[in-house]
Steps between C-alpha positions, in 0.01 A plus 500: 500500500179507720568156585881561676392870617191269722735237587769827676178661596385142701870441585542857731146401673645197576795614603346814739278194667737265569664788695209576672461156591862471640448859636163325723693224587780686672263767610309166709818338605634854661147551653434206666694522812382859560105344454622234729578721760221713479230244566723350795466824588126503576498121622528357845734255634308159413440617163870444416448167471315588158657595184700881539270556220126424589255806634468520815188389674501836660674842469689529792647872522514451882891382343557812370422665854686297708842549233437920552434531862644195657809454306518845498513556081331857638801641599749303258288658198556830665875447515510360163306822327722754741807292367410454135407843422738715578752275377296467108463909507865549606640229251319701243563814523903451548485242202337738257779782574797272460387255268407868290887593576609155399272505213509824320850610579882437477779605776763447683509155666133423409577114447712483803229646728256280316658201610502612842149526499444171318659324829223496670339269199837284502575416867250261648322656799590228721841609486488846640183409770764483765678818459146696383413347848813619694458845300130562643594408815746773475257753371267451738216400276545116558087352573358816350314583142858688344648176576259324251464762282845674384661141404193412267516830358903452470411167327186614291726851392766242312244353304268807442796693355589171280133508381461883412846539367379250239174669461642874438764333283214412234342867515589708205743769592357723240209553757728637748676722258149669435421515844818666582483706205148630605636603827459250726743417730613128578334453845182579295583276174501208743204562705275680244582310216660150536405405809117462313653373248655224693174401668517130366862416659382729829221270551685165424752604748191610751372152463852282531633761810154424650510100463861473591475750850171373585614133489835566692547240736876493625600870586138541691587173719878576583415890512171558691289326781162548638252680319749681240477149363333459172245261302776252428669457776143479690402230269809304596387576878154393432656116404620494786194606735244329259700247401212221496251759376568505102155702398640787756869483323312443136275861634891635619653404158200689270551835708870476418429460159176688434660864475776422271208346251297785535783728383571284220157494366425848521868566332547225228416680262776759517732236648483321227566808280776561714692183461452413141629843400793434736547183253396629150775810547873510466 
């Protein structure tokens, strides 16, 4: 018996470290480009002739400079934060109060008007560019910030209400029926009480509106010019203007990138949290 209870004990450490070990392996494979980058970053020109991956013989931040004043990634970053906030906080708040509706009650057309909003996940956005573009020339808001803004929040408001829909869904009624039964009116139940209770699936969708309107390439290109332009589309400029210099591009590239990593690390946690319980629940 103590015999076969070692040999299941040995078995599950072998088991957990060959997962680790697979775990490293695709953890190095998916970090190498990014590593690559970085040190090109911080290299000059006749070091390219070296291995992507070797140290550079100096630190060379003068790259970094030259991407945020002469290719301008000052001002795109400025776009890019005045574009991608608004847009997350909007996205938010309108997804919480009709993925609650959705979520936690029955009427009247609910899965018709559902679908309506789940267009905006089903038609490809290349589709409607030309019309969203004829529209904002009609509104008057064509090569401004509301002409960047309102369609992401459009598009991020179809998925927000798909993801907290789900997420009220798998909240016990019973703690609505106490809060309502203590008084408290339905406005209140969803800010006071599930809203903090949603905190996992708030911050997962934080995280994925954040990635997905911060890397937005195609509306920003057909839908703004000058400096309402943002990282992306910059960093497709910057090819062009430093075509031949790759450490100023590889510099370009790790600003683009950098903020979305930093809002992943300091989230995982909870976005993790967020999208396993999405899984695990029916």
């Amino acid at each position: 018996m103590l015999r076969y209870e070692q040999r299941m004990v040995l078995r599950k450490q072998f088991q957990a470290g060959l997962t680790y070990l697979i775990l490293t392996i695709f953890l190095l494979v998916a970090l190498l480009p990014f590593t690559g980058i970085v040190l090109t970053s911080f290299k000059e020109r006749r070091e390219l002739r070296d291995s992507p991956f070797s140290l550079p013989e100096e630190w060379k931040w003068d790259n970094y400079e030259d991407a945020w004043t002469g290719a301008r990634f000052s001002t795109y970053f400025k776009s890019s934060v005045y574009v991608v906030v608004p847009v997350v906080v909007i996205a938010i708040i309108l997804s919480t109060m009709s993925g609650f509706g959705f979520g936690m009650y029955k009427f009247r057309g609910d899965n018709i008007l559902l679908f309506i909003i789940m267009l905006g996940l089903m038609v490809p956005f290349e589709a409607v560019i030309i019309p969203l573009w004829q529209l904002m020339g009609q509104l008057g808001i064509r090569d401004t910030y509301w002409a960047l803004i309102l369609p992401q929040v459009a598009l991020s408001f179809s998925f927000g209400t798909f993801w907290m829909r789900a997420n009220f869904k798998n909240i016990p009624t019973e703690i609505v029926d106490a809060a309502v039964v203590d008084g408290c009116s339905m406005w209140g139940v969803l800010w006071r009480i599930l809203f903090p209770l949603s905190r996992p699936a708030l911050v997962s969708l934080v995280v994925l509106l954040f990635m997905w309107t911060w890397n937005e390439f195609f509306l920003i290109l057909v839908m703004a010019s000058g400096d309402l332009r943002t990282l992306p589309v910059g960093l497709a400029l910057l090819r062009g203007r430093y075509a031949s210099d790759v450490p100023v591009m590889a510099a370009g590239s790790v600003m683009v990138l950098l903020p979305v990593l930093v809002i992943y690390v300091l989230f995982q946690r909870q976005f993790i949290r967020g999208m396993i319980s999405g899984a695990v629940k029916s």
